[in-house]
N, C-alpha and C positions, 0 to 999 in steps of 0.2 A: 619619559614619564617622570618629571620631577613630581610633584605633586601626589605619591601616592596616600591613598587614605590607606593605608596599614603600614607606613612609613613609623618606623623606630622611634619610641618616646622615649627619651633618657635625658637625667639630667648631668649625666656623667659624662665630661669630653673625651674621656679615654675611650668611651665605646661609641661616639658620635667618629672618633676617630679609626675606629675600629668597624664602620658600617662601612668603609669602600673597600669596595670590590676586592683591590689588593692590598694587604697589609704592607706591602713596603714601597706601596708608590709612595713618588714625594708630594706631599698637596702645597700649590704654591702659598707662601707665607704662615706655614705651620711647621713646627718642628717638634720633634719628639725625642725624647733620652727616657733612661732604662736603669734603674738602679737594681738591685736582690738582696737582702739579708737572706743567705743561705739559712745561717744559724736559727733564723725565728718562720723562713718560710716568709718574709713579708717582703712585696715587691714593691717601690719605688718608682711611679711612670710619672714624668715632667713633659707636659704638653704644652710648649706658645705661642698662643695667636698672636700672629705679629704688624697683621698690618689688614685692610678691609677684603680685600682678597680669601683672606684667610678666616674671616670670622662669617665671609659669608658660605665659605664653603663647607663650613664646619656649623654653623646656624651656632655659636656661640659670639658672645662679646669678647673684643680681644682684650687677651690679659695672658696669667700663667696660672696654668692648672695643673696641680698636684694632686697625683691618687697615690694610696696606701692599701694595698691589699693586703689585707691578714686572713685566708681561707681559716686560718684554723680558731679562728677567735671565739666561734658560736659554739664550739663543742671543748675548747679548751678550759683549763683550771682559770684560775684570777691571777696566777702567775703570770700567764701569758698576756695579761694587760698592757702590762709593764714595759716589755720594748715597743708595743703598739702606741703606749703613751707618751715615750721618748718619740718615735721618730713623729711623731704629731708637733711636738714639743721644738722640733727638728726644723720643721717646714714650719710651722709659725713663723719661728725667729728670722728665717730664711727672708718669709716675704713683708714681714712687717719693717725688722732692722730693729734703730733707736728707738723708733716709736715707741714700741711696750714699756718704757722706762718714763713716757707720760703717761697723761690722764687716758685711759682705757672704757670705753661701755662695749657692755655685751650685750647681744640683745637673742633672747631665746626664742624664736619663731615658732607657731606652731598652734593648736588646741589641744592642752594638755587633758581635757576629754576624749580624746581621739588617740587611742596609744600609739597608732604607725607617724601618728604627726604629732606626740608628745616631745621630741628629742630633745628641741630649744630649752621648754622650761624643766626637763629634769637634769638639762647643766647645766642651766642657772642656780637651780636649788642646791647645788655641790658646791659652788663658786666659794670661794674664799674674798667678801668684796670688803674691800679696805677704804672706801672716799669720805664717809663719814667719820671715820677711825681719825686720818688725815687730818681732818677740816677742825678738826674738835682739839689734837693734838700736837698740829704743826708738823714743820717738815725732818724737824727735828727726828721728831717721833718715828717718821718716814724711815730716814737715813739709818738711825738706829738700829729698825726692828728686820730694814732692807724691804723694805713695803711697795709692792706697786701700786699705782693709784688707780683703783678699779670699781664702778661702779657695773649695775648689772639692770634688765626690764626682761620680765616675758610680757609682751602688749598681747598676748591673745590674739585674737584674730576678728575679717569686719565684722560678721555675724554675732559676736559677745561686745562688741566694743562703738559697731558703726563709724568707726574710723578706719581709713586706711592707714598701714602701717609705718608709711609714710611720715603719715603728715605728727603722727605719734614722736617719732625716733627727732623730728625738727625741730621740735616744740622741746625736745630734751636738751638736744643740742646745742638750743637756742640759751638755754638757761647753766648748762654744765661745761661747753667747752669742749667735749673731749678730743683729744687729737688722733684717735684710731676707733675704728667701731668694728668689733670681731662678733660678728651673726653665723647664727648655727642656725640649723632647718635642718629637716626630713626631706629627700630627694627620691626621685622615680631612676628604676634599674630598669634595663631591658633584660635581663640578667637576675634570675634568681639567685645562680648562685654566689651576685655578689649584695645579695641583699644585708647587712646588720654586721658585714665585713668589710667593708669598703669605706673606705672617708676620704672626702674632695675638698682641698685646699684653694682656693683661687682669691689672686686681688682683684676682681671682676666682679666683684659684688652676686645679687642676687635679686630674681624676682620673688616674694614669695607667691606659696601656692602652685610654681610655674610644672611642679611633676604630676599636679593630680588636673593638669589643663583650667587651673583658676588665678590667670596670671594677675596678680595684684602689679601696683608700677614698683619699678625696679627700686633695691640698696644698694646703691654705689657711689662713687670717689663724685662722679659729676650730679648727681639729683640733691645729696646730703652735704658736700664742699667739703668732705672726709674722708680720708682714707679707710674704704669699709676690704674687710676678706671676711669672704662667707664660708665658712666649715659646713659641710651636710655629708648626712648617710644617707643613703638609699633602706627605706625601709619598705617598699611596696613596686610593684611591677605592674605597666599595664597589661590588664588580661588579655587584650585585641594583640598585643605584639607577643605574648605567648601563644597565639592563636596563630598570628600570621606566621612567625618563624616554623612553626611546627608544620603547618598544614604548604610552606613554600617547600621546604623540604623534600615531604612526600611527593609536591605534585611534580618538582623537577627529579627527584630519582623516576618518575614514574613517564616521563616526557610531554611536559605539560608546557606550553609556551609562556614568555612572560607576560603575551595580553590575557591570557585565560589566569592565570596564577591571581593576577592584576584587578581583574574584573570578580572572580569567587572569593577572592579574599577582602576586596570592598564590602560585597553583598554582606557575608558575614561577619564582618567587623559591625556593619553601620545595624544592622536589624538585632543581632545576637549579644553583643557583648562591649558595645558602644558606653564609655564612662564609666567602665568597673575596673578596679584595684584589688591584685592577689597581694599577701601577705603573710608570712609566714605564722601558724599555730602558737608557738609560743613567743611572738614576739613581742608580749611583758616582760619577758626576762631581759629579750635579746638588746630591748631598747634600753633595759636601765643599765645593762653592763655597761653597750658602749657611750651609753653617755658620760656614764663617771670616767670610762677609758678617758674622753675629752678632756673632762673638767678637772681629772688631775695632769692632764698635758696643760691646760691653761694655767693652774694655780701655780705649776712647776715655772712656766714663762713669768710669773710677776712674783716669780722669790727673788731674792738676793742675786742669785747668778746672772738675772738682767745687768745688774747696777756694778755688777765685780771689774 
């Protein structure tokens, strides 16, 4: 039964990786490592697709993907920002390299009317963007102040814009140059409790829209001829896969087979709760923490310490 309709929405590969059966089978052309900061409670999982085998077993594009879990970020002080923003700061540098020491666009995905999918443009709004700075003052100026070259867009989204996001970021492209394109989004958890805790690093670019099943065409190295890494949190879950976990659960403690499991948990996804997104109560708050957590792990990437 590949094909189920109450099959797991995520746009997290850590829990795509985490949907077979066994946690320590090996899946051909996928590998996984394991880091912990004891000290801060934050874990470190490096997932990589490595080859077509592996990206179709995993339904993701191959690349490498990094998650950061911080469980304790939503209820911690502002303190606790801080190694959250280092090890972000970590895995940047990791998968970008020299690049950040060129011309840099960000691009904040999202409808910053919609706060579960504000993320993009409230790190742009933190951004410290230096391109005009540059352009006006020279490289001098650059080398000086130890400046990265960073420009910044939230394009909104089709419905405000009637563009695709696409054909937007090309046409920037087309005119700016830049040599790396670091896009953030809002992503779908199957996992509440890694909702507004969690951040996914990947050089695999990204489809927008693809957590709430409105895949726009993909941001990557082959559509844009740029090296793009998509940053996203998971700020929303779909309600049909709280539904199915919960009621798979029950039906197997209770000796239910998996074509009835199969078949009642269709019915009730497709008639009851087909297209709705849970979301945590206060997730105004939640969203503009960790976005400034981002945006000073970015500003941190295009100080001085790039260029030292």
């Amino acid at each position: 039964m590949d094909d189920k309709d109450y099959r797991i929405r995520t746009d997290l590969a850590l829990e795509a990786r985490e949907s077979f059966p066994d946690d320590d089978v090996e899946i051909k052309g996928v590998t996984l490592d394991e880091d912990f900061d004891e000290e801060n409670n934050i874990r470190i999982t490096t997932v990589v697709i490595k080859d077509e085998a592996g990206a179709k077993a995993m339904q993701k594009p191959m690349g490498t993907y990094i998650t950061i879990e911080a469980p304790d970020m939503k209820d911690s002080s502002e303190d606790y920002n801080k190694p959250v923003s280092e090890h972000v700061e970590k895995v940047l540098k990791k998968l970008a390299g020299n690049l950040l020491g060129g011309e840099v666009l960000v691009v904040g995905l999202g409808n910053r009317e919609v706060t579960p999918d504000a993320l993009g443009p409230y790190v742009v709004d933190n951004l410290f963007v230096t391109r005009h700075l540059i352009r006006e003052f020279g490289s001098e100026f650059k080398e000086k102040n130890k400046l990265g070259n960073v420009s910044a867009i939230s394009p909104g989204v089709m419905a405000q814009t009637g563009m695709e996001t696409l054909e937007i970021i090309k046409g920037i492209i087309k005119e700016t140059d830049p040599k790396l394109i670091i896009v953030i989004d809002a992503l779908a958890s199957r996992s509440v409790r890694r909702l507004n805790t969690t951040i996914q690093l990947t050089d695999a670019g990204i489809s927008p829209g693809s957590g709430v099943g409105n895949n726009r065409k993909a941001l990557n190295e082959e559509t844009l001829g740029v090296k793009v890494i998509a940053i996203g949190v998971p700020t929303v879950v779909d309600a049909g896969t709280i539904v199915a976990d919960t009621l798979t659960k029950y039906m197997e403690e209770n000796g239910f087979g998996e074509e009835d499991i199969f078949k009642f948990i269709s019915e009730v996804n497709g008639t009851q709760v087909y297209n709705m997104f849970v979301t945590p109560k206060n997730i105004d708050e939640l969203v503009k923490q960790i976005s400034y957590t981002i945006s000073e792990a970015l500003n941190s990437c295009f100080s001085g310490s790039v260029f030292a």
